[in-house]
C-alpha angles and dihedrals in degrees: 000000000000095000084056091060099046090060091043081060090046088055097052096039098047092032115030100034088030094063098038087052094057088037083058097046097055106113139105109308120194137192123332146264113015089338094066129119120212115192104177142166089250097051082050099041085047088046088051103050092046093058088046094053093040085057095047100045078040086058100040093045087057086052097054092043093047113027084100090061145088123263082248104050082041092057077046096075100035091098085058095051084049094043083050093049090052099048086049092052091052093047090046088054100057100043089058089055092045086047087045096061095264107138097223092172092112094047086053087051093046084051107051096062100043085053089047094056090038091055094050098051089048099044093106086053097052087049089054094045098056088040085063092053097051097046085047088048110044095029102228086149136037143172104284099027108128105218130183111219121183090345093311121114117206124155115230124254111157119025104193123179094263103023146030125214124208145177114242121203086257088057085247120139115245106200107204130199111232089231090066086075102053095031102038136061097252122184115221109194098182101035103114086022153332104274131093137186116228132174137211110201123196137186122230130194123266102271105019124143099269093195093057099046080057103056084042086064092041097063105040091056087052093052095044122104120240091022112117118239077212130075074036115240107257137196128227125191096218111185148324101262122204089262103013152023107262115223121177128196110212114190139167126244137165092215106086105157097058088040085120091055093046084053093051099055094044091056084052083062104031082061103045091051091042086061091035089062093033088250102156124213107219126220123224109284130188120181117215119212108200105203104202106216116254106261 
């Protein structure tokens, strides 16, 4: 009985895997000794299953990464996963013919330094791209938020993965790089939430009736549009200036992105009520003092 089974063992061994073995090993063979080249089914076969499960451990790592976002942020790194297939096929192809008896040392020579010099000139790119990730991850901008870069103000309306568009007060479009966020200094004004304070500052003359430039402020701020009755509009006397006596009227909005215009509007009306009341807004003054020279 035992001697039955060890034949049984000896036919699978010699014949089975014998003959898978040779079926395997078909192919384009090339030369002889270490300069052969030894194309096979199996180097195929093993080359072909790598690439599918690639593809599979590539599709479920997007969907782990992305199953929390929205359909639009997901469409957003499909470009990266097929940046990264890419990358993995090349890699995979190489390595076969590596595996086949192909030196590819001098492709990968060639290659250094194209990639070198390719890397290099898309360095900016690369910084944009992951940029991109990490705003789309972590969510530090969003579409609304109205943002100041470089001393422009724009609100958002499209995040890609290299770039970010805004509307500037002008209507003009302002084009961002998405390196600007991690690398810059970048003001969001809406970030925590959608109101902003804002001030509008204003000189008096030396000797004017403060309480009444006050109540002047006051009012003006609780008849203005698009200024919120709460957190209340409050005045601050803010200094004694070289020719006049510095108030400023600090208020609250939730529309960030007109304020100029809001301010606008309240210093119409600061100025009409100031003549109105005879409050007088005094112009710079300097007083010489000519010293005549002792005889």
């Amino acid at each position: 009985m035992q001697e039955e089974a060890e034949d049984i063992k000896e036919i699978i061994k010699e014949d089975v895997w014998g003959s898978i073995k040779d079926f395997l090993d078909l192919g384009f063979h090339i030369g002889q000794g270490e300069k052969s080249i030894h194309l096979t089914i199996g180097l195929l076969l093993l080359l072909t299953f790598t690439l599918i499960a690639t593809k599979f451990v590539l599709k479920w790592l997007r969907h782990l990464l992305t199953r929390k976002m929205q359909q639009e942020d997901k469409q957003k790194f499909s470009s990266v996963f097929k940046f990264t297939n890419y990358v993995i096929y090349l890699v995979a192809l190489l390595v076969t013919l590596s595996a086949a008896g192909v030196d590819i040392t001098l492709v990968i020579t060639a290659s250094a330094a194209l990639f070198v010099g390719l890397g290099l000139a898309l360095q900016e790119l690369f910084k944009d791209v992951l940029g991109g990730i990490f705003i789309i991850v972590d969510k530090s901008l969003q579409v609304g938020d109205v943002v100041e870069v470089d001393g422009k103000v724009g609100k958002v309306f499209e995040i890609k993965l290299r770039t970010t568009r805004a509307i500037t007060r002008d209507d003009k479009v302002l084009i961002l790089p998405n390196h600007k966020f991690i690398s810059d200094i970048v003001y969001n004004y809406t970030q925590n939430h959608r109101t902003t304070r804002e001030k509008v500052s204003v000189g008096v003359a030396y000797g004017s009736d403060v309480d009444l430039v006050t109540k002047i402020l006051q009012d003006v701020a609780a008849h203005q549009r698009q200024v919120l009755k709460n957190p209340k509009p409050f005045v601050l006397f803010e200094d004694f200036g070289d020719s006049a006596l510095i108030f400023s009227i600090y208020f609250f909005t939730n529309d960030t992105f007109r304020d100029p215009r809001i301010k606008s509007e309240m210093r119409y009306k600061i100025n009409a009520q100031f003549k109105e009341n005879n409050v007088s807004i005094p112009f710079p003054q300097r007083d010489i003092h000519i010293i005549q020279p002792k005889q």
